[in-house]
N, C-alpha and C positions, 0 to 999 in steps of 0.2 A: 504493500500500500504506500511505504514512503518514497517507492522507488516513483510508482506510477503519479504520486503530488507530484515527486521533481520536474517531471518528464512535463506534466500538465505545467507547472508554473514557467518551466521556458517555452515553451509552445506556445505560452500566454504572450509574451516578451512582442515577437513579432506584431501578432492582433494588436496590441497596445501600442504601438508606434506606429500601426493604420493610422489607428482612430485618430490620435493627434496629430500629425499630419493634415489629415481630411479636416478635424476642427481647425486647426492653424491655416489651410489654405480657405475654407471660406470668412474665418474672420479678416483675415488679409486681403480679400477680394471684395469686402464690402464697402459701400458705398460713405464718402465723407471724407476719406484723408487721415492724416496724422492729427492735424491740428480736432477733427472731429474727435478724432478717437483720446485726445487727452481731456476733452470737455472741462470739467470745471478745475483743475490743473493749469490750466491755459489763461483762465480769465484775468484780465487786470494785468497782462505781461504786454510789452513792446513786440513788434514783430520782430524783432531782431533776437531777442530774449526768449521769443517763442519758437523759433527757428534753430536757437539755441537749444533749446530742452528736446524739441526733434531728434536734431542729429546725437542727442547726448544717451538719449532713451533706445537711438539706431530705429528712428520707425519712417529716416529716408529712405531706408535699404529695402530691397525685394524681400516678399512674406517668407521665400522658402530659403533666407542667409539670414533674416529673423530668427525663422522657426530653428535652423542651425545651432546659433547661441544659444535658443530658449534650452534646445537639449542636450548641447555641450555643459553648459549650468547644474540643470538635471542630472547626468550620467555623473559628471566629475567633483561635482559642490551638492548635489543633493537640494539645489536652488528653485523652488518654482517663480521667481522673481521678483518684484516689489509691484505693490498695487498702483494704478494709476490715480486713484482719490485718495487714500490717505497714506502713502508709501511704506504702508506697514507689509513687513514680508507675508507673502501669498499663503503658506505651508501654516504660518501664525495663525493667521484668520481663518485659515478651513478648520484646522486643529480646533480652534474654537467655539467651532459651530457643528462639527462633527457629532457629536454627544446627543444633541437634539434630536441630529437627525436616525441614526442610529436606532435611541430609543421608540422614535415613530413606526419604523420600520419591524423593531424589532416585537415590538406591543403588538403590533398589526396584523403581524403572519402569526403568533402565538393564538390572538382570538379568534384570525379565519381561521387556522386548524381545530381549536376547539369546538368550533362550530360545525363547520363543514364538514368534516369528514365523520361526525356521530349522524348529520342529516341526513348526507348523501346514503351512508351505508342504512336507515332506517328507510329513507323514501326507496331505496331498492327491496331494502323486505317486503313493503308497502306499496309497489309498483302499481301503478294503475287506479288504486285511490286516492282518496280522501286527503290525505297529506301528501302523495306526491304530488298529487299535480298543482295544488296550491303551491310544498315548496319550489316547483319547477317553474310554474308562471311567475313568484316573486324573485326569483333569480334571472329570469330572462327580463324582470324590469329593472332590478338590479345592474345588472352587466351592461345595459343601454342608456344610465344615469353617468350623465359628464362627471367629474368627481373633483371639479369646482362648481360645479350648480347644486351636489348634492353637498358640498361642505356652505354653502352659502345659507342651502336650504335650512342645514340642522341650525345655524347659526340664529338665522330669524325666528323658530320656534324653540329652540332650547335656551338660548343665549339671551335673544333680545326680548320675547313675549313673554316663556315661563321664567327666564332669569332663571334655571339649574345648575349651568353651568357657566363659567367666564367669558367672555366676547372672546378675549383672543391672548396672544402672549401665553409665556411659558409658566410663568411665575406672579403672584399677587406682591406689590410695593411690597418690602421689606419681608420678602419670605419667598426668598431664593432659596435658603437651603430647608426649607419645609418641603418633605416628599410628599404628603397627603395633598399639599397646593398643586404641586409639579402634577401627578396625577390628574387633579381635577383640572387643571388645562390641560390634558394630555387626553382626557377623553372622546368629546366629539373629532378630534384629529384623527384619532385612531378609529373611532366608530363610523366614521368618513371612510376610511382607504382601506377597511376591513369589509365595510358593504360593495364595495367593487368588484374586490376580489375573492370575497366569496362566493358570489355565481357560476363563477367559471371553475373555481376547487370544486365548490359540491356536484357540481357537473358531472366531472372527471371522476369523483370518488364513488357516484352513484354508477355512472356505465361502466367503474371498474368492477363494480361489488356484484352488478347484476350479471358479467360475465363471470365471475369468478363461483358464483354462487350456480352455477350452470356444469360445475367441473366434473370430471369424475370421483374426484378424491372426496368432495363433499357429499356424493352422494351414500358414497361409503362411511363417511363418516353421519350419516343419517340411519344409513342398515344399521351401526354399532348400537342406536340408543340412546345416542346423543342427544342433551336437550336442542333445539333451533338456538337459544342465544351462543349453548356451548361451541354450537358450530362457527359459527359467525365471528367470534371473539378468538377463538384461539384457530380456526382453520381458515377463516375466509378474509380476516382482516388483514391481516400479514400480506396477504398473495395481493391484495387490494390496494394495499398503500404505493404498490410501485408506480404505478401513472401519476398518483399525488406528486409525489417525491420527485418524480421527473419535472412536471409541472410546475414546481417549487423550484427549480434552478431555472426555467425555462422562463418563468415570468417576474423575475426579477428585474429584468431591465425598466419594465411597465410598473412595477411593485415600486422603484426609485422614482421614476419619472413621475407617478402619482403621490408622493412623497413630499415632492418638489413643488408640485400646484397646490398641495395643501397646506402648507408651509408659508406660503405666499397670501394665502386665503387667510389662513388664521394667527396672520403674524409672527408664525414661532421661530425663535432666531436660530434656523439652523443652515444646513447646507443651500437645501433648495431655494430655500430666501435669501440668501448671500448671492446666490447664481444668478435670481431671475433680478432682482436692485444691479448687479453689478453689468449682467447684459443690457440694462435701461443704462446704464452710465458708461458704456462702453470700455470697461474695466477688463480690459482682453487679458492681461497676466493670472487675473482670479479667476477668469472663466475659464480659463486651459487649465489652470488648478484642480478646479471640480470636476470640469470634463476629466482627466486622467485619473481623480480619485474615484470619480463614478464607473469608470470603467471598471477598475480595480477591485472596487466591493461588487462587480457583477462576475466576471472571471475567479471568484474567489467564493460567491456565492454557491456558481456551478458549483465547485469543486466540492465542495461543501456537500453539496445535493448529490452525487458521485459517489462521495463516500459510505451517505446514507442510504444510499441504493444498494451499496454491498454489506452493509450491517443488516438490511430488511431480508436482504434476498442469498442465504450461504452459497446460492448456484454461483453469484456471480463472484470473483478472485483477478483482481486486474493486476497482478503481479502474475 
């Protein structure tokens, strides 16, 4: 197994050096200039001063003797570069705001798992009734909800009409380090990007359970005397999880990406809100930050998912 990570983590290497490249060449190719792109850095300087801080920052040069240095920094200094609004180092301020986002993420796939996968494997016992088809039609409404309309939504009736929870932000005045607060802003954030994605888990865990409950092995384990839950829980759920779990690596990118719009929505100062503030202020060294740490916690995610695929499953041995 530790052979087959290494193999995965350099394999990763190249994909990672796509991705920022392709980001590095369309921010480069965007429309406005140098002098655009240092925005409010710029204001109140002489054009001569301004022309100055150009050539000083190298943003006369071509995107791709840019994006050069940006990775020679990277590789040799371990540099993601200084931010173009407050010149604080790049690595500083994701580090910063990592944690938030982290927690988002990590709150979120905990409660779709909890959810999902008790539903899906029940609306499969339950196939053709009563509860599936309810929970099937509220999952295909689900899965077709923006998940900034649906964070807007809970916002207006939880937030601003019942007042249950906080409008927005991480933390209440002076109770940063209160985790019961942390929590209650962390709720409709998470209850937001859990309803997303749990449509599409329970999906997958119900046409997994329903083929798996079709097998022969179960059938024999029915001839034995088995009670139906006995079956299900110790024969049919195991075999069941592998399409989750695949699922789980697979939708990670979307799982960040929605992360990132809710984050923005409900003011939490973490990554995704540092990215989308810094793409309005055209803060190109922070964006190539997040862009290559996002990538990072997706390739890492996989692997993750990989591994739990051969914990579930002893057939599979990637060594």
């Amino acid at each position: 197994m530790i052979a087959y990570a290494a193999r995965r983590i350099l394999g990763s290497i190249p994909l990672l050096l796509v991705i920022t490249i392709i980001s590095y060449a369309l921010m480069g190719l965007s429309p406005g200039g140098p002098a655009a792109i240092l925005g409010q850095s710029a204001r109140g300087m002489t054009p001569i001063q301004r022309e100055h801080l150009i050539a000083l920052l190298g943003l006369n040069r071509p995107w791709y003797v840019q994006y050069f240095y940006w990775l020679q920094n990277l590789v040799l200094h371990g540099s993601l570069g200084y931010s173009y609004v407050d010149s604080r180092p790049v690595i500083a301020k994701i580090l910063g705001k990592l944690p938030v986002t982290l927690e988002l993420i990590g709150l979120s796939t905990l409660l779709t798992l909890a959810i999902a996968i008790p539903t899906g494997v029940y609306a499969a016992v339950k196939r053709g009734r009563a509860f599936d088809e309810i929970v099937t039609t509220l999952a295909f409404v689900a899965y077709g909800m923006p998940v900034f309309w649906l964070g807007i939504l809970l916002i207006d009736v939880f937030a601003v009409h019942l007042r249950w929870f906080p409008l927005s932000g991480i933390s209440s005045l002076g109770q940063s380090h209160n985790l019961l607060d942390r929590l209650d802003h962390l709720v409709l954030p998470v209850v937001t990007l859990s309803t997303v994605s749990f449509a599409s888990w329970m999906r997958y865990q119900r046409s997994a359970t329903i083929e798996v409950l079709g097998a022969p092995f179960v059938r024999t384990a029915h001839a034995k005397g088995l009670t139906n839950w006995t079956v299900i829980v110790k024969h049919t759920l195991r075999n069941a999880l592998l399409p989750t779990i695949t699922l789980l690596g697979l939708s990670l990118p979307s799982l960040i990406g929605g992360a990132y719009f809710i984050e923005y929505v409900f003011s939490l100062p973490g990554m995704g809100y540092l990215g989308v503030t810094s793409v309005f202020a055209r803060d190109y060294p922070t964006v190539m930050g997040i862009t290559l740490i996002s990538a990072v916690l997706v390739v890492a995610g996989n692997l993750l998912a990989d591994i739990a695929y051969a914990a579930v499953d002893p057939r599979i041995r990637y060594d």
